[in-house]
C-alpha positions in Angstrom: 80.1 -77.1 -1.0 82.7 -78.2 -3.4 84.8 -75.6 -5.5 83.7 -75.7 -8.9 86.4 -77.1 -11.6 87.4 -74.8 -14.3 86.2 -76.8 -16.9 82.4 -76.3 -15.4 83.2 -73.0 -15.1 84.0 -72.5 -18.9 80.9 -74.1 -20.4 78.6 -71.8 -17.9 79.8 -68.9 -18.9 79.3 -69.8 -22.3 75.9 -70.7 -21.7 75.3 -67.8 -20.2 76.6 -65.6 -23.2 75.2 -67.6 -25.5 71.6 -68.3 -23.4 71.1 -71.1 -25.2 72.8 -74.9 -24.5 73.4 -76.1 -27.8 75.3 -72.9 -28.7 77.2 -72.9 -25.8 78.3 -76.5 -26.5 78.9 -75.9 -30.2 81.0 -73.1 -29.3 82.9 -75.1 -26.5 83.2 -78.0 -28.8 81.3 -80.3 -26.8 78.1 -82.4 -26.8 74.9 -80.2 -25.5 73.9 -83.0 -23.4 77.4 -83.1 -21.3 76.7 -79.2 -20.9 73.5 -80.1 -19.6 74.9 -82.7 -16.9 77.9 -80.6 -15.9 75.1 -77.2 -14.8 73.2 -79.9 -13.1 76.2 -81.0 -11.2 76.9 -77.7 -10.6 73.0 -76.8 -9.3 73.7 -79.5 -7.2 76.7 -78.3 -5.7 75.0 -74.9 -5.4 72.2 -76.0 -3.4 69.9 -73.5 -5.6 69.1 -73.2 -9.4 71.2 -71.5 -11.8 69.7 -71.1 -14.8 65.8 -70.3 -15.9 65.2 -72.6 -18.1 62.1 -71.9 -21.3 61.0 -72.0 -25.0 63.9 -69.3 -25.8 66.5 -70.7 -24.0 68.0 -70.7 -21.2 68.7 -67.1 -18.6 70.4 -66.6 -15.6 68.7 -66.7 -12.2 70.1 -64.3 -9.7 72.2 -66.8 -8.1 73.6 -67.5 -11.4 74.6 -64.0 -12.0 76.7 -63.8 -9.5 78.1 -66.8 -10.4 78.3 -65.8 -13.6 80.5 -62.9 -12.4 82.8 -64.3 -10.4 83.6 -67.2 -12.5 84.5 -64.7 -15.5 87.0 -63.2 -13.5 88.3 -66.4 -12.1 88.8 -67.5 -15.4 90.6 -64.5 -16.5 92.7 -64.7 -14.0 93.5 -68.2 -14.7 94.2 -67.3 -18.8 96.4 -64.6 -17.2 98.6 -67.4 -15.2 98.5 -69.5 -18.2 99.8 -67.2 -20.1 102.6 -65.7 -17.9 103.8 -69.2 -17.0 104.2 -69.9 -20.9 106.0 -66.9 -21.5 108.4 -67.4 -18.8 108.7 -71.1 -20.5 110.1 -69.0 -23.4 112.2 -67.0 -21.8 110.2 -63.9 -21.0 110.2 -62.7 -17.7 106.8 -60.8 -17.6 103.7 -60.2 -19.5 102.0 -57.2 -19.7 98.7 -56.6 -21.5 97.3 -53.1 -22.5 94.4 -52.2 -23.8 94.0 -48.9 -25.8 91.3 -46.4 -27.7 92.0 -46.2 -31.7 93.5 -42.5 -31.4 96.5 -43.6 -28.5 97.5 -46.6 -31.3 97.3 -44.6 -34.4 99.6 -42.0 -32.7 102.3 -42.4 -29.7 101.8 -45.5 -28.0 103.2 -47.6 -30.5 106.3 -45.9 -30.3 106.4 -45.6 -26.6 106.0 -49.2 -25.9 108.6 -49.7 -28.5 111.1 -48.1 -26.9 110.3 -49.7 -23.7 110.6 -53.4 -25.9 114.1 -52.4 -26.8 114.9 -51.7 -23.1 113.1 -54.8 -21.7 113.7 -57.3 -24.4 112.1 -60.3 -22.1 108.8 -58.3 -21.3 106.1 -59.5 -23.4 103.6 -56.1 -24.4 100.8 -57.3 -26.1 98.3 -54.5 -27.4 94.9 -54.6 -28.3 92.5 -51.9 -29.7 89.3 -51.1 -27.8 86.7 -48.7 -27.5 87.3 -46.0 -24.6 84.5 -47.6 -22.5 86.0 -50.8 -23.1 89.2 -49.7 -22.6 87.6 -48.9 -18.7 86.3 -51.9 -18.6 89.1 -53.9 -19.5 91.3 -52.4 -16.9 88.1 -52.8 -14.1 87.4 -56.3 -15.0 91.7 -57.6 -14.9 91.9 -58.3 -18.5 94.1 -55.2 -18.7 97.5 -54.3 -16.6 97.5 -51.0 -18.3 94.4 -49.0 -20.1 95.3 -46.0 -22.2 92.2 -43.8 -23.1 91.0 -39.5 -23.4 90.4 -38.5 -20.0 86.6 -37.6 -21.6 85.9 -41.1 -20.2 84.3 -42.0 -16.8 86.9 -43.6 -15.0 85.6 -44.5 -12.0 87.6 -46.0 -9.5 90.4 -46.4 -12.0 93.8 -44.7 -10.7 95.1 -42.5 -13.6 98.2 -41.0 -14.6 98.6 -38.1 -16.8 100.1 -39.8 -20.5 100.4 -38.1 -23.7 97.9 -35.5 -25.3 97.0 -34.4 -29.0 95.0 -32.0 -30.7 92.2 -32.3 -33.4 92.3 -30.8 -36.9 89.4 -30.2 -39.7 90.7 -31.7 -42.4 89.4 -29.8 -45.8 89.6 -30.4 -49.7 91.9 -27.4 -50.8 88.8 -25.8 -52.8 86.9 -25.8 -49.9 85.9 -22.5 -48.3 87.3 -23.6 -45.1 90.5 -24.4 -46.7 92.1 -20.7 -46.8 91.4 -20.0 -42.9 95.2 -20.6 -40.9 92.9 -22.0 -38.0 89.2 -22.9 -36.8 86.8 -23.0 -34.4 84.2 -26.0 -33.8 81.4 -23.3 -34.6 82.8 -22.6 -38.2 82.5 -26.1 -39.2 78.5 -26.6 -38.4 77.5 -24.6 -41.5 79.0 -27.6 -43.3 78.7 -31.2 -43.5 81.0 -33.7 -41.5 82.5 -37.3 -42.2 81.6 -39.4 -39.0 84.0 -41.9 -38.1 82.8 -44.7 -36.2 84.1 -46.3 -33.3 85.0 -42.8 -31.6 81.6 -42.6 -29.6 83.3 -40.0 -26.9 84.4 -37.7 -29.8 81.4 -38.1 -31.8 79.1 -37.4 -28.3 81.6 -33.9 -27.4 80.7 -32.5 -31.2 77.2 -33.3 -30.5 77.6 -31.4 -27.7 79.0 -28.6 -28.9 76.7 -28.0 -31.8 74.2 -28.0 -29.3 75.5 -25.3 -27.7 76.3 -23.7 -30.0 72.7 -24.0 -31.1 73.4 -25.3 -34.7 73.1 -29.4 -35.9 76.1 -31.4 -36.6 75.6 -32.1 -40.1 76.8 -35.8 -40.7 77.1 -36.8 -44.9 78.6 -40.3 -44.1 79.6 -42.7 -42.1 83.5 -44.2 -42.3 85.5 -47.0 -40.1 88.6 -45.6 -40.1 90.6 -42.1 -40.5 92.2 -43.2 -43.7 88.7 -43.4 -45.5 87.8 -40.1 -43.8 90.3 -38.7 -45.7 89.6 -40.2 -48.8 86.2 -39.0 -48.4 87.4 -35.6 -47.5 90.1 -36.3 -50.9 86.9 -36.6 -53.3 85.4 -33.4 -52.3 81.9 -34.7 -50.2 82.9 -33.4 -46.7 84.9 -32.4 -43.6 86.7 -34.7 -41.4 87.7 -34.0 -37.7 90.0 -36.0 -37.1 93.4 -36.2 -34.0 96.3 -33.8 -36.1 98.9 -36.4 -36.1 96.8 -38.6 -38.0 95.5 -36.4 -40.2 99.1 -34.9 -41.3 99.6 -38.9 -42.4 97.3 -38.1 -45.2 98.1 -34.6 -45.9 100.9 -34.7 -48.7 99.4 -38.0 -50.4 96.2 -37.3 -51.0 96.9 -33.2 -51.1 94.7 -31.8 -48.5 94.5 -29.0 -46.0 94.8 -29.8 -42.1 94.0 -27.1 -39.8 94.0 -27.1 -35.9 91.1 -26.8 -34.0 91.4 -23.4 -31.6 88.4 -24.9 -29.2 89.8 -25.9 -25.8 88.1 -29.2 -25.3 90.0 -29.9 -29.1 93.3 -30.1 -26.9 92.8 -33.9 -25.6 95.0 -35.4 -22.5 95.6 -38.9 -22.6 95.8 -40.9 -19.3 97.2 -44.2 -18.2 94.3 -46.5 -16.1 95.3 -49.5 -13.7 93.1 -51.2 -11.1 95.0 -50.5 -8.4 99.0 -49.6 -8.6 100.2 -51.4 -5.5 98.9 -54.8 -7.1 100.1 -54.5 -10.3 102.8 -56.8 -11.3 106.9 -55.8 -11.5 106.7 -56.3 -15.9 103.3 -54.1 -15.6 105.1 -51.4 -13.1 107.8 -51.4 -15.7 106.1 -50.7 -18.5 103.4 -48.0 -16.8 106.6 -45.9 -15.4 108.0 -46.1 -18.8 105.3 -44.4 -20.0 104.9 -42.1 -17.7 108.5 -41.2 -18.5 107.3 -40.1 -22.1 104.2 -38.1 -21.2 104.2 -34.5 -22.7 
């Protein structure tokens, strides 16, 4: 059987994200019926069909799933030569990509990878915020060097290496009852009603689980994006926010509210650095993952 071209390799995987031809083509800028002739070639080639073809669109068959698979991760690893060959074109000797959870941006990684930038001037870091299990899967699937997450997360065959760590506050309205308490527990919070922040499904699940054992509900008011409206919400006097203390203290002084720490245990979070596997990572990605592991606290 003849290796399959990239180009083929592209517009399946867009079928199969899409399940449907003519989106796939639209999205590939291409003509549905050159989509159609290039799986057939590739059915061909295959020996067996591909796709299930109906009324709905199109599916993959089991064959086609594993095709599917494996020709996602060759062409990740193919974006990933592109791109290092580029930046060496420029003059950058490396390229590392990391993927990280909201709370490791909004805090210390910026800064860390900063001060590795300023070190390795021709190492190209690029960033991009994720979801913890994304962050996981990212790392698992190659289009990660480096994942950065809470160690809440399942892992799985990840190696990890102990990173950074914060702590989460309430943060109160200064007339509210909370607000003349130096520090709290989880448990003192439940008898009043919480800003939920979306987006941070591991911390949102561990408060669930808390008030559950600590046989009260976890009263959710509203539902925000982003720390800064939590805040705002929490500014105007219609809840509590829990939120990671070093973001919370950002808001603090401008919009005159009360942070307090959380006593809890599970409130103290450790932050951990994923990779695939450590031997295989490249000489920019080893770079940047001791430098970090240099700044863990």
């Amino acid at each position: 059987m003849h290796a399959f071209d990239p180009t083929s390799l592209r517009l399946f995987v867009a079928v199969c994200e899409e399940r449907n031809i003519a989106l796939a083509a639209q999205r590939e800028a291409i003509v549905p019926s050159a989509v159609s002739k290039r799986i057939a070639q590739m059915e061909a080639q295959a020996g067996t069909p591909l796709l299930a073809r109906g009324r709905r669109g199109v599916a993959a068959t089991p064959a086609g799933e594993t095709l599917w698979r494996y020709a996602r991760e060759a062409l990740q690893l193919l974006d990933r030569m592109q791109a290092e060959l580029t930046a060496y074109a420029e003059g950058v000797q490396g390229h590392v990509r990391v993927f990280a959870s909201m709370s490791a941006l909004a805090q210390f990684l910026p800064e860390d990878v900063g001060r590795f930038a300023r070190q390795y001037e021709q190492v190209r870091v690029s960033m991009e915020e994720r979801e913890i299990w994304e962050v996981v899967r990212g790392v698992e699937e190659g289009r990660a060097d480096i994942g950065v997450c809470w160690n809440a997360v399942d892992l799985g065959r990840l190696q990890r290496f102990a990173y950074q760590q914060d702590r989460l506050a309430v943060v109160l309205h200064p007339t509210h009852p909370l607000a003349a308490r130096k520090s709290l527990r989880f448990a003192d919070t439940l008898a009043h009603e919480h800003v939920d922040i979306l987006g941070r499904s591991i911390m949102k699940t561990t408060q669930q689980r808390q008030a559950a054992i600590a046989s009260q509900p976890l009263r959710t008011r509203i539902q925000v994006a982003t720390v800064d409206a939590a805040c705002r919400i929490v500014a105007a006097q219609l809840a509590l926010a829990i939120v990671p203390r070093e973001e919370a203290r950002l808001f603090e002084q401008p919009l005159e509210l009360v942070v307090r720490p959380l006593t809890d245990t599970w409130a103290r979070r450790r932050f951990v650095l994923a990779v695939r596997d450590l031997k295989a990572l490249a000489p920019a990605a080893r770079l940047l993952l001791d430098s970090l592991r240099a700044a863990a606290k």
